[in-house]
Each structure stands twice: as structure tokens, then as C-alpha cells.
C-alpha positions as CSV (number, residue, x, y, z in Angstrom):
1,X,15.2,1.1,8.3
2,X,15.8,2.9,11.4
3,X,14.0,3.3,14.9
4,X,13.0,6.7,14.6
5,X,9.8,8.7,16.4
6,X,6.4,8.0,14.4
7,X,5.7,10.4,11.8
8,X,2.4,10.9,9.7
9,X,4.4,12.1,6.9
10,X,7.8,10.6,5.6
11,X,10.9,11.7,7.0
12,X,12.8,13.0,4.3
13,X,15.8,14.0,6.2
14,X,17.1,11.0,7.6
15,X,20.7,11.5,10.2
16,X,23.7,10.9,8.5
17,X,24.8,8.2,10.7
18,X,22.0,6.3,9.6
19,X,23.2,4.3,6.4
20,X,20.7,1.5,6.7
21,X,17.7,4.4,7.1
22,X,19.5,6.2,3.8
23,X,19.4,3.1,1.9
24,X,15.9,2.1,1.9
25,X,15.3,5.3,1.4
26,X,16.9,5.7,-2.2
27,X,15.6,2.2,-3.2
28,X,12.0,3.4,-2.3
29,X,12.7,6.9,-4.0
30,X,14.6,4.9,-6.9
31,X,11.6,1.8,-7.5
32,X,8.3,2.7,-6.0
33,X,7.1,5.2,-8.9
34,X,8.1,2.0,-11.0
35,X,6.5,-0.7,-9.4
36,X,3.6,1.5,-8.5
37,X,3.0,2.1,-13.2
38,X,3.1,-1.9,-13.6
39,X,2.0,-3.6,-9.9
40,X,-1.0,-1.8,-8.1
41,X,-0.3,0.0,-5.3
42,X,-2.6,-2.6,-3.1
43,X,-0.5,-5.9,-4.6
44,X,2.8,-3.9,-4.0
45,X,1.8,-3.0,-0.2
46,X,0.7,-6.3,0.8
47,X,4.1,-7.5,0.2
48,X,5.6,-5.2,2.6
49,X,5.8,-6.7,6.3
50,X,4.1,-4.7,8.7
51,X,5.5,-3.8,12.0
52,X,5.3,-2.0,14.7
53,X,8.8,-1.1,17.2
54,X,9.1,0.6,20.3
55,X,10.4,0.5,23.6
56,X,9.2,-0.6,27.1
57,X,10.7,-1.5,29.8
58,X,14.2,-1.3,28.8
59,X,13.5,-3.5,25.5
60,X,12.7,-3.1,22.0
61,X,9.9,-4.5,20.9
62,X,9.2,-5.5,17.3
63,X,5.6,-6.8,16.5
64,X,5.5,-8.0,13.0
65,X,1.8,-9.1,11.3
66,X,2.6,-12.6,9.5
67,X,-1.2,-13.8,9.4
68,X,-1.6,-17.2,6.9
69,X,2.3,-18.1,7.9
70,X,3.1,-21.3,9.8
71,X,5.9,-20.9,12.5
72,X,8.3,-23.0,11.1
73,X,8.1,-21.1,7.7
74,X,9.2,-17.9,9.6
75,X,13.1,-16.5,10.2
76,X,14.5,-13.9,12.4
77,X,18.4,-13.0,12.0
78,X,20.4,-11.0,13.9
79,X,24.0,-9.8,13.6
80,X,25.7,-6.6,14.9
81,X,22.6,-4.2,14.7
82,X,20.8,-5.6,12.4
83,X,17.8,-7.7,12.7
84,X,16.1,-9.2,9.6
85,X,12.3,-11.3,10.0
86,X,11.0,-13.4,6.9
87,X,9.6,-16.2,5.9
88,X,7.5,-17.1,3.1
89,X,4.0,-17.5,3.0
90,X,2.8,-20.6,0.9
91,X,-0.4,-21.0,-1.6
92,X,-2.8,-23.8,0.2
93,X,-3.3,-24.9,-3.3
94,X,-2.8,-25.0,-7.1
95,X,-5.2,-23.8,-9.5
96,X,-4.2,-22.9,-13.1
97,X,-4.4,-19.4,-13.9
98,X,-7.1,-19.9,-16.4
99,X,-9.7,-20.6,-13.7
100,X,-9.2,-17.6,-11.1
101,X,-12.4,-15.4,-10.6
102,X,-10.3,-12.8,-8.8
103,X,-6.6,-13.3,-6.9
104,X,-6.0,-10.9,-3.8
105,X,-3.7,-12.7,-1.9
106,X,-0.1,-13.1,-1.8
107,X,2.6,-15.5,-1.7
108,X,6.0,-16.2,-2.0
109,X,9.1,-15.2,0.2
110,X,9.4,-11.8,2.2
111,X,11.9,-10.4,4.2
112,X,13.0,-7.3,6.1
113,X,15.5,-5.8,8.0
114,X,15.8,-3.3,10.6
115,X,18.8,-1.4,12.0
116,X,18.4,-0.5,15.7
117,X,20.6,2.0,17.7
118,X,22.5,-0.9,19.8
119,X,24.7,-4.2,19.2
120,X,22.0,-7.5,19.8
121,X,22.5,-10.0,22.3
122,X,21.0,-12.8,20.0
123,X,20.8,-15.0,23.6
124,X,18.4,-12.5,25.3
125,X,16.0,-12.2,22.1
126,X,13.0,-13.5,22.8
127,X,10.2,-14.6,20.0
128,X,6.6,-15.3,20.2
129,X,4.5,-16.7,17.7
130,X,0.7,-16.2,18.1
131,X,-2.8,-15.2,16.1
132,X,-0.3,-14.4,13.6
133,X,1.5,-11.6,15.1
134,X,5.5,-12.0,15.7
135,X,7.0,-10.1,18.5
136,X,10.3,-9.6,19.5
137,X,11.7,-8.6,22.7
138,X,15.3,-7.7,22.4
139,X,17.0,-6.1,25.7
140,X,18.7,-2.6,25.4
141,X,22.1,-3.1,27.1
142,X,23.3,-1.1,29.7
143,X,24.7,2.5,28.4
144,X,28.3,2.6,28.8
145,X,28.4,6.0,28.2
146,X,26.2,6.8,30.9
147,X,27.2,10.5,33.2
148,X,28.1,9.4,36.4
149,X,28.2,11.7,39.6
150,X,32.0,11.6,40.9
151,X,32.3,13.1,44.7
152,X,34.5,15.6,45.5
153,X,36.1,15.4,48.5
């Protein structure tokens, strides 16, 4: 997935140079009308981490809603411009199958990843862990590209 501007209606035309974005967007295309005939669409859409990036003040921020998760049983990667949060979210107890009223709640491992427009400085990250929200801060560097004003003399 790639930082894009908020839509209320998928984006199907996603920029070339945007491989990560096109990827995730065949494998949705590809498996969603099949897990959505056996899983129900409420089972399959609690799996999915839910997050929320932007920018302010020259960082990207990535909040990511991990409620039930301990801290230690979280992950965030990054390489190149790629970051990836999971973790895995673990049953408090067993109970046989046999004896379940109703089952609404997930577990087992989850993971995402995210492609942002910049290289990450994995030093500058930093990670928060609290009320079961994750956020990220990760520093936008300086533009190299950047116009500069030359004087003429």
C-alpha cells in the first residue's frame, strides 16, 4: 500500500511507479470475492490492521489500532521504503470448540506493510505503545531535489 490522499471510494487507478500500491491491489481484486463466499465479510475485516497515515510537521505518522495485543508481542520493520507492523494477538484461554456459544474475536499472527514515498531512517523512527493504539513518527528527509534561487550577478 501506498500513501495516497483519502478517498471514499477505491482508487482504481493506482500511478505506475507505485508497485507495492499495484500489488495489493491484484491480491485484493484476485482473493477478496473468495474469502468473502467462505469467511464472512465481518471475520475477514477484523483481520485487517487498521491504520491511519499522514503528515505533520515534517513526519509521517502511522497510527495503527492493536487493542488486546501486549507490547512485546508487537513488530515494526523497516528497510528501504518499506515499513511492515505485526504482531500476533493471543487467545487468553483454551476452550474446546464444542463448548463456544458464539466466537467473535480474533487471533493469530497479522502483519502489514506500507510503502512510503521516501528511504527510512530506522534511527529517527519513533514508536509509542498506548490504549492500544501504535504510532509511528518517521521523519521526512530533507528534499534533495529541492529548486533553489541562484543570484545573478
Amino acid at each position: 500500500m501506498s500513501l495516497v490522499k483519502f478517498q471514499s471510494q477505491p482508487n482504481r487507478l493506482r500511478r505506475a511507479n507505485d508497485p507495492a500500491g499495484l500489488i495489493d491491489s491484484f491480491f485484493d481484486d484476485f482473493f477478496t470475492p473468495m474469502i468473502s463466499t467462505v469467511v464472512p465479510k465481518s471475520v475477514n475485516e477484523s483481520r485487517q490492521l487498521k491504520v491511519d497515515i499522514f503528515e505533520k510537521d515534517n513526519n509521517v505518522i502511522i497510527t495503527a489500532e492493536i487493542p488486546g495485543v501486549k507490547k512485546e508481542d508487537i513488530f515494526v520493520d523497516a528497510k528501504g521504503k518499506f515499513i511492515t507492523i505485526g504482531g500476533e494477538r493471543k487467545s487468553e484461554e483454551e476452550i474446546k470448540e464444542e463448548k463456544w456459544y458464539r466466537m467473535e474475536r480474533v487471533y493469530g499472527k497479522f502483519e502489514r506493510t506500507f510503502s512510503l514515498p521516501f528511504d527510512i531512517n530506522v534511527d529517527d523512527v519513533k514508536a509509542t505503545f498506548k490504549d492500544g493504539i501504535l504510532r509511528l513518527e518517521i521523519p521526512k528527509p530533507e528534499e534533495k531535489d529541492a529548486v533553489k534561487k541562484i543570484a545573478i550577478q
